[in-house]
Biopython code that builds the backbone (N, CA, C, O; Angstrom):
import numpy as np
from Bio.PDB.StructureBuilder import StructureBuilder

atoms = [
    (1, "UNK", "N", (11.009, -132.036, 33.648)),
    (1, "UNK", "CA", (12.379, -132.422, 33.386)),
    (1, "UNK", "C", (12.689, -132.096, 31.927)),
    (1, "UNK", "O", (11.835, -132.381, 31.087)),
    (2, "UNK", "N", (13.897, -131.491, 31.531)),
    (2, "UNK", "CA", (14.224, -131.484, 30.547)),
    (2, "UNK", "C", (15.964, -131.574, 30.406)),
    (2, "UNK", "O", (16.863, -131.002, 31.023)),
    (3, "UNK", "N", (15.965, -132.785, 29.057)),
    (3, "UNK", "CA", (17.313, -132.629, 28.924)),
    (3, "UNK", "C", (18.454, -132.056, 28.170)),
    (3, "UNK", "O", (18.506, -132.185, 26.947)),
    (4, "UNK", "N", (19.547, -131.310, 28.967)),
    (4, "UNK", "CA", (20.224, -130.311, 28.241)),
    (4, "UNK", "C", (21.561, -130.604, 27.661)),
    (4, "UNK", "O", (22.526, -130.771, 28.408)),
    (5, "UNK", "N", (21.673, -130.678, 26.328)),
    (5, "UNK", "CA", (23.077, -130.801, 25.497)),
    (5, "UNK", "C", (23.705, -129.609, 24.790)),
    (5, "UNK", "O", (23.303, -128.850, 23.908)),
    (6, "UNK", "N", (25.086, -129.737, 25.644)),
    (6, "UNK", "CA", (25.730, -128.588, 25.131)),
    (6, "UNK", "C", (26.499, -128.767, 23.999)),
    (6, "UNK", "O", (27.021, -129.866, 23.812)),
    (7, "UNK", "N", (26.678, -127.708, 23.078)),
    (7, "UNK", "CA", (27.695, -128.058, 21.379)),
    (7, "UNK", "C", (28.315, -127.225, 21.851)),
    (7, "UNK", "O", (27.720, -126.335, 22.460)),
    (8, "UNK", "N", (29.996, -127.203, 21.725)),
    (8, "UNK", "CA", (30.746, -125.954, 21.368)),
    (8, "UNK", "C", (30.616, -125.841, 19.687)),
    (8, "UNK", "O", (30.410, -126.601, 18.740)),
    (9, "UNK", "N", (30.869, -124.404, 19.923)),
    (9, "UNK", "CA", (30.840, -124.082, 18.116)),
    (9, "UNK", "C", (31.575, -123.402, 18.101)),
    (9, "UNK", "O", (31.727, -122.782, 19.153)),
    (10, "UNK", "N", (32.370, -123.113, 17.101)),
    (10, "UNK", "CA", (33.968, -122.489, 16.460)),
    (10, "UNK", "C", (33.144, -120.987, 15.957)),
    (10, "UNK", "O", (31.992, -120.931, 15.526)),
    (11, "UNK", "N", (33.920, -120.038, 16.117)),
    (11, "UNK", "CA", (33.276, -119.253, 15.099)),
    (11, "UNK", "C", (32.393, -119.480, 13.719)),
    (11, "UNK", "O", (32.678, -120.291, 12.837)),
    (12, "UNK", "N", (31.380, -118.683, 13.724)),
    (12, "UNK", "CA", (30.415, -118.923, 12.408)),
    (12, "UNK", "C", (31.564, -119.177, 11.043)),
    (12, "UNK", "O", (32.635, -118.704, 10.662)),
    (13, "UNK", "N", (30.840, -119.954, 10.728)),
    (13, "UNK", "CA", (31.612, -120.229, 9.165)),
    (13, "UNK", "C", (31.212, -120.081, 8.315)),
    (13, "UNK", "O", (30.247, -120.839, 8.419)),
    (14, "UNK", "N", (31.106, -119.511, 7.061)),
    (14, "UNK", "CA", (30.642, -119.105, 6.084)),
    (14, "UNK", "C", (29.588, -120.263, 5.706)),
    (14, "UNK", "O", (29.848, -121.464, 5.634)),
    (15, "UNK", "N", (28.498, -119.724, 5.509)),
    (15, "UNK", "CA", (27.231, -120.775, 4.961)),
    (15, "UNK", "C", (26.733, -121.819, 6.218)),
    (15, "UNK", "O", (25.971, -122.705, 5.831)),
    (16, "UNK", "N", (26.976, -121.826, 7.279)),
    (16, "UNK", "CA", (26.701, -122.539, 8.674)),
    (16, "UNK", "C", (25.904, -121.269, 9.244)),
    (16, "UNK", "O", (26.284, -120.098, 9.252)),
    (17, "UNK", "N", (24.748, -121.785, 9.699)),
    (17, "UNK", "CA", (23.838, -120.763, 10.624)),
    (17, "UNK", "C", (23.631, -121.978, 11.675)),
    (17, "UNK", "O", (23.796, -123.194, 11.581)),
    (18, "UNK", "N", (23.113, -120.952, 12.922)),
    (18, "UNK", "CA", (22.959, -121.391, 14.301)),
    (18, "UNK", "C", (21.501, -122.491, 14.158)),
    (18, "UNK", "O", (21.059, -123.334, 14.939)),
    (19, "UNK", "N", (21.035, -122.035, 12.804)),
    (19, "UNK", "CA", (19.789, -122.690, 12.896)),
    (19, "UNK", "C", (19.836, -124.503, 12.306)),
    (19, "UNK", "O", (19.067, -125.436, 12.538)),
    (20, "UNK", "N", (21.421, -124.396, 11.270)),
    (20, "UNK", "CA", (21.907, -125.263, 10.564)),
    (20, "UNK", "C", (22.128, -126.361, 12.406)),
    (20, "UNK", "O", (21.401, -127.289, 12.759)),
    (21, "UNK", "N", (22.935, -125.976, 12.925)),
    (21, "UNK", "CA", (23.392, -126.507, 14.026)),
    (21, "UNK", "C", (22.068, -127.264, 14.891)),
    (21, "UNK", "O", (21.979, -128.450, 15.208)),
    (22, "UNK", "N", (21.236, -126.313, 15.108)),
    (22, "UNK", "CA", (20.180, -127.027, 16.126)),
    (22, "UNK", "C", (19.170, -128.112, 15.407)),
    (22, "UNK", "O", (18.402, -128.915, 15.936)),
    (23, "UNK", "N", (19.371, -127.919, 14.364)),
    (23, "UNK", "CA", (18.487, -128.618, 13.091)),
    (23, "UNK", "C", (19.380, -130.208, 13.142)),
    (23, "UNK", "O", (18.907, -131.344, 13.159)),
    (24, "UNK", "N", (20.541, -129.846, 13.156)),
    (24, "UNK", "CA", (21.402, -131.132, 13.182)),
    (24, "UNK", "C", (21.125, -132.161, 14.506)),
    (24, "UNK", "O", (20.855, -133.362, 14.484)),
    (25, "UNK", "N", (21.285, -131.286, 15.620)),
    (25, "UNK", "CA", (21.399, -131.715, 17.393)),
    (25, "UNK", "C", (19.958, -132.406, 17.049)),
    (25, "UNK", "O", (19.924, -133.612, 16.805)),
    (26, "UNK", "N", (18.778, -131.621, 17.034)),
    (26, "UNK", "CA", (17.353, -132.227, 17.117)),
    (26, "UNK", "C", (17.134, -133.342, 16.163)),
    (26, "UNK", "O", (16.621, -134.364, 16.621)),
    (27, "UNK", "N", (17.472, -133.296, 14.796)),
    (27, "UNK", "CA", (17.874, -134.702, 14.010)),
    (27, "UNK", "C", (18.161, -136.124, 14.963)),
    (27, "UNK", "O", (17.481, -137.104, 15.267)),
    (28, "UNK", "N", (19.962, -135.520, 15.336)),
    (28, "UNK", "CA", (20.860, -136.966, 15.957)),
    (28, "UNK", "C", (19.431, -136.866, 17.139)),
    (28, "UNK", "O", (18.948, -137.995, 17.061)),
    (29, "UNK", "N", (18.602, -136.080, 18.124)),
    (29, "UNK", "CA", (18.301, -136.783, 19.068)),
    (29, "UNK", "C", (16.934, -137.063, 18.805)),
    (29, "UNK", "O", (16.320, -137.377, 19.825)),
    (30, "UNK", "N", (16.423, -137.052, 18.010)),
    (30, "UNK", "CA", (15.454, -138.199, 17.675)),
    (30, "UNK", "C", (15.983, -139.405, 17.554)),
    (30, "UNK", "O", (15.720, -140.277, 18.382)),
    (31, "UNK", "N", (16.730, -139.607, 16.599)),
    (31, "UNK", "CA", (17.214, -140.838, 15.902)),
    (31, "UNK", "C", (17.937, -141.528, 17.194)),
    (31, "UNK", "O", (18.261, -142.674, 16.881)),
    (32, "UNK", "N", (18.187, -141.315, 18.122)),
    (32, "UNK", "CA", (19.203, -141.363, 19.236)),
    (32, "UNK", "C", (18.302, -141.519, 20.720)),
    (32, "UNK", "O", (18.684, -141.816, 21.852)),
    (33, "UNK", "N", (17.113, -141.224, 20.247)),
    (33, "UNK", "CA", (16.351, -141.439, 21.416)),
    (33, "UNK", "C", (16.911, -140.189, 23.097)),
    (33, "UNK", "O", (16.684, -140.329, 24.298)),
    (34, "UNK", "N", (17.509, -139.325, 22.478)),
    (34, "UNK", "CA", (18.386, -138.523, 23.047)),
    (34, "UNK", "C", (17.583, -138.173, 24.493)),
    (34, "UNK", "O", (18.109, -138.536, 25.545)),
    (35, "UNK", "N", (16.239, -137.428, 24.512)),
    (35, "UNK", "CA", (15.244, -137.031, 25.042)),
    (35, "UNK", "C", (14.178, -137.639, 25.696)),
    (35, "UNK", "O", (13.344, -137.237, 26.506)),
    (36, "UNK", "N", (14.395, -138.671, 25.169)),
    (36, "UNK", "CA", (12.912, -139.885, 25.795)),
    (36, "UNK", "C", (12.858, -139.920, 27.408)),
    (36, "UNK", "O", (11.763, -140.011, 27.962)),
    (37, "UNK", "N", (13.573, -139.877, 27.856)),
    (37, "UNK", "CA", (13.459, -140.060, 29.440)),
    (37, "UNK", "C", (13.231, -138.851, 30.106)),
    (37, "UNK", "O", (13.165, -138.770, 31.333)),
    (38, "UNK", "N", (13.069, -137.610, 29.091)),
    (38, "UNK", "CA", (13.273, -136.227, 29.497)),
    (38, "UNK", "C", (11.284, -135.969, 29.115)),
    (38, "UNK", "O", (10.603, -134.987, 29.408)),
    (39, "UNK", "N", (10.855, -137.225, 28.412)),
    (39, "UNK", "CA", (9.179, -136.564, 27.793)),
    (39, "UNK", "C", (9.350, -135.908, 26.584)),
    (39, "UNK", "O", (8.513, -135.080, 26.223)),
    (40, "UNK", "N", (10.711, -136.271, 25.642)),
    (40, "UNK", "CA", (10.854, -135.460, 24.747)),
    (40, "UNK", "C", (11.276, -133.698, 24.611)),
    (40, "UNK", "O", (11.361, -132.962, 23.628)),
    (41, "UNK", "N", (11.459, -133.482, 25.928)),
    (41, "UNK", "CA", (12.127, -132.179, 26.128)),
    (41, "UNK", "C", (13.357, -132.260, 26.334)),
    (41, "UNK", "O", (13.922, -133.027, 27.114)),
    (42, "UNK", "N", (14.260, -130.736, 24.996)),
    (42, "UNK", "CA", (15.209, -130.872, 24.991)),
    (42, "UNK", "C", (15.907, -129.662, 25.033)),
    (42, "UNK", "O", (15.639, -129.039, 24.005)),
    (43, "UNK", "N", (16.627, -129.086, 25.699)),
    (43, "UNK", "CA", (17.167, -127.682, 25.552)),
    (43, "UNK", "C", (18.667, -127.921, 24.778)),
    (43, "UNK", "O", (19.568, -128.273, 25.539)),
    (44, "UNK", "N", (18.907, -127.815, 23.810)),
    (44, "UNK", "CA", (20.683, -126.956, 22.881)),
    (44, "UNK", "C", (21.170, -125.987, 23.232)),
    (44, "UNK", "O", (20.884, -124.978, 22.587)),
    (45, "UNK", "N", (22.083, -125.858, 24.360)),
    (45, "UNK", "CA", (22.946, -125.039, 24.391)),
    (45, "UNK", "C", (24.130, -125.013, 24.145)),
    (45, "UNK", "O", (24.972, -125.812, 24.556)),
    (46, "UNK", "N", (24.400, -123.526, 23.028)),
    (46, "UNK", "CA", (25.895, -123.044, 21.968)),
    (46, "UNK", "C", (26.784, -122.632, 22.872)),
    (46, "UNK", "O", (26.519, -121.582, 23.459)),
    (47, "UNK", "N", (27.675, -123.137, 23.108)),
    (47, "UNK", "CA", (28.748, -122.792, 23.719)),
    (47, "UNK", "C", (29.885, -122.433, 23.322)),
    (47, "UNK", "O", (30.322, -123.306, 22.572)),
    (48, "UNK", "N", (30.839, -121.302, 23.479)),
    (48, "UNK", "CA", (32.039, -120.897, 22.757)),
    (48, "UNK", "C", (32.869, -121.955, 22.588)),
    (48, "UNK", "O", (33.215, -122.428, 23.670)),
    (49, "UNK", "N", (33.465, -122.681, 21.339)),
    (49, "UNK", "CA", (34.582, -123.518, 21.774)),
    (49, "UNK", "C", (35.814, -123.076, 22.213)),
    (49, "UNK", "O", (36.840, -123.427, 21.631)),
    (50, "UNK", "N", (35.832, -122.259, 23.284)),
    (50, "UNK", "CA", (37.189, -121.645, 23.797)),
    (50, "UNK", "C", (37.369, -122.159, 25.051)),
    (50, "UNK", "O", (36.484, -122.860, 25.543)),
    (51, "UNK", "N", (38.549, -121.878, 25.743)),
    (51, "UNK", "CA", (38.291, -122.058, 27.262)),
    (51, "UNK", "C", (37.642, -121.994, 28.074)),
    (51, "UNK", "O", (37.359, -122.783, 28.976)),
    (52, "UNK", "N", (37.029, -120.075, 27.597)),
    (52, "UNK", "CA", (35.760, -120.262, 28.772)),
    (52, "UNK", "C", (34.592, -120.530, 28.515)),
    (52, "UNK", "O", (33.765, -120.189, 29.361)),
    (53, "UNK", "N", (34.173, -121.135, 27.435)),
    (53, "UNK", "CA", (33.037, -121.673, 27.015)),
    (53, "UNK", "C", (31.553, -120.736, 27.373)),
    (53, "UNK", "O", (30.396, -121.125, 27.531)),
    (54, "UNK", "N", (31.762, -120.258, 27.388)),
    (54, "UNK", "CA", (30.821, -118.946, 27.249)),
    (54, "UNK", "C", (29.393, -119.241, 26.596)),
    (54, "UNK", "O", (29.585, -119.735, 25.485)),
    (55, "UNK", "N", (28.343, -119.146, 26.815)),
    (55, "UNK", "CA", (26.817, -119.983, 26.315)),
    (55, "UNK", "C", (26.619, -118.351, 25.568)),
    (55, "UNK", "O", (26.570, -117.237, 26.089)),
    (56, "UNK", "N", (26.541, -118.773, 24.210)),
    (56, "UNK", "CA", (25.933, -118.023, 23.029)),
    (56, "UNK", "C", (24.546, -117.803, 23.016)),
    (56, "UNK", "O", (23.931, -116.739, 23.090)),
    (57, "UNK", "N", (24.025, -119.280, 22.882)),
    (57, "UNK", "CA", (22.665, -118.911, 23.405)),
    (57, "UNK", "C", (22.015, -120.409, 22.892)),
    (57, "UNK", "O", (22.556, -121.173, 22.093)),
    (58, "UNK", "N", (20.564, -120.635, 23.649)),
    (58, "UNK", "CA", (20.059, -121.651, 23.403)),
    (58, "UNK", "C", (18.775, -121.773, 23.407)),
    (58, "UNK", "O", (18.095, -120.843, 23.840)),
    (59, "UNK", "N", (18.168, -122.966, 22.916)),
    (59, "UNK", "CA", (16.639, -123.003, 22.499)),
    (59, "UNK", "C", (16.127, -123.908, 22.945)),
    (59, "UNK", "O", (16.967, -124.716, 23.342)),
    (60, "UNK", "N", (14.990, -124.265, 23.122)),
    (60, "UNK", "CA", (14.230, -125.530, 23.851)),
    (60, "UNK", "C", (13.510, -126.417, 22.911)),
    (60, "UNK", "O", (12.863, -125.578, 22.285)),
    (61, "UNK", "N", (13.303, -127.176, 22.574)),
    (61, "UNK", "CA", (12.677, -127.995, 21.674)),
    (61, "UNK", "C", (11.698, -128.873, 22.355)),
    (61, "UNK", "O", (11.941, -129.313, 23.479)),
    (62, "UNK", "N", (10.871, -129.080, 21.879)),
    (62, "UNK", "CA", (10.048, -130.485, 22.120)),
    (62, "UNK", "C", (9.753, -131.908, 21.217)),
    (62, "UNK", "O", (8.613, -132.204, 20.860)),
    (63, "UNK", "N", (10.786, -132.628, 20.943)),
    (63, "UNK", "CA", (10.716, -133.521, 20.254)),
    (63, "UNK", "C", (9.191, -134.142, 20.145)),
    (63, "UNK", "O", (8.856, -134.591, 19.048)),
    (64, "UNK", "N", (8.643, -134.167, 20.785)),
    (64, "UNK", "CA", (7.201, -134.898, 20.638)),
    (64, "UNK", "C", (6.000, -134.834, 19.282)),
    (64, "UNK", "O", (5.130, -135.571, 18.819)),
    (65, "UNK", "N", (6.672, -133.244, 18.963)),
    (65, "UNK", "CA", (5.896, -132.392, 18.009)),
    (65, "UNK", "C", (4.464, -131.663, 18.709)),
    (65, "UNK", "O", (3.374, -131.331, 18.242)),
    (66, "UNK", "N", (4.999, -131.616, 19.877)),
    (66, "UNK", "CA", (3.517, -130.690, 20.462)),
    (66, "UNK", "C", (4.430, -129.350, 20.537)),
    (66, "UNK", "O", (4.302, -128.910, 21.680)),
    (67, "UNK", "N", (5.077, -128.736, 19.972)),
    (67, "UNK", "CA", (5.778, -127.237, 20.198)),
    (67, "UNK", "C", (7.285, -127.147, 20.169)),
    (67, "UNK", "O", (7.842, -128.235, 20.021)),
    (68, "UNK", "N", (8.166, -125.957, 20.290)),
    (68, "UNK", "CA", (9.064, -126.473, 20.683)),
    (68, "UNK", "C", (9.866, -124.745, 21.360)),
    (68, "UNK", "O", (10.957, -124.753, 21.929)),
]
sb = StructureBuilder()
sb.init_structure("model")
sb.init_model(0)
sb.init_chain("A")
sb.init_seg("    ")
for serial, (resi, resn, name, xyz) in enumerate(atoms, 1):
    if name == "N":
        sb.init_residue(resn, " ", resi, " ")
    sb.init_atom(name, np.array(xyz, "f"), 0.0, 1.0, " ", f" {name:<3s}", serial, name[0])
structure = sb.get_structure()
């Protein structure tokens, strides 16, 4: 099982990287217990903030600290 949270993101903004973003998501879901029921698995998926929300792309994490 793993659990998946989607961000829309606006076009890149000057000095914001994709890495700034997932660094943030994996932060709030520690602190948030976001993953715990998932075993600490967590997939971030970037989504266009437009209508059609379009998946940019995404990464898997393992909160546990065994990988990610």
């Amino acid at each position: 099982m793993i659990r998946v949270v989607g961000i829309r993101v606006a076009p890149r903004e000057e000095g914001r990287t994709y890495d700034d973003i997932y660094s943030r998501a994996t932060t709030l879901a520690k602190k948030y217990g976001i993953a715990d029921s998932s075993g600490g698995r967590l997939r971030v998926v970037l989504v266009e903030a437009t209508a059609e929300q379009k998946i940019i792309e995404s990464r898997d994490f393992d909160l546990t600290g065994g990988g990610g």
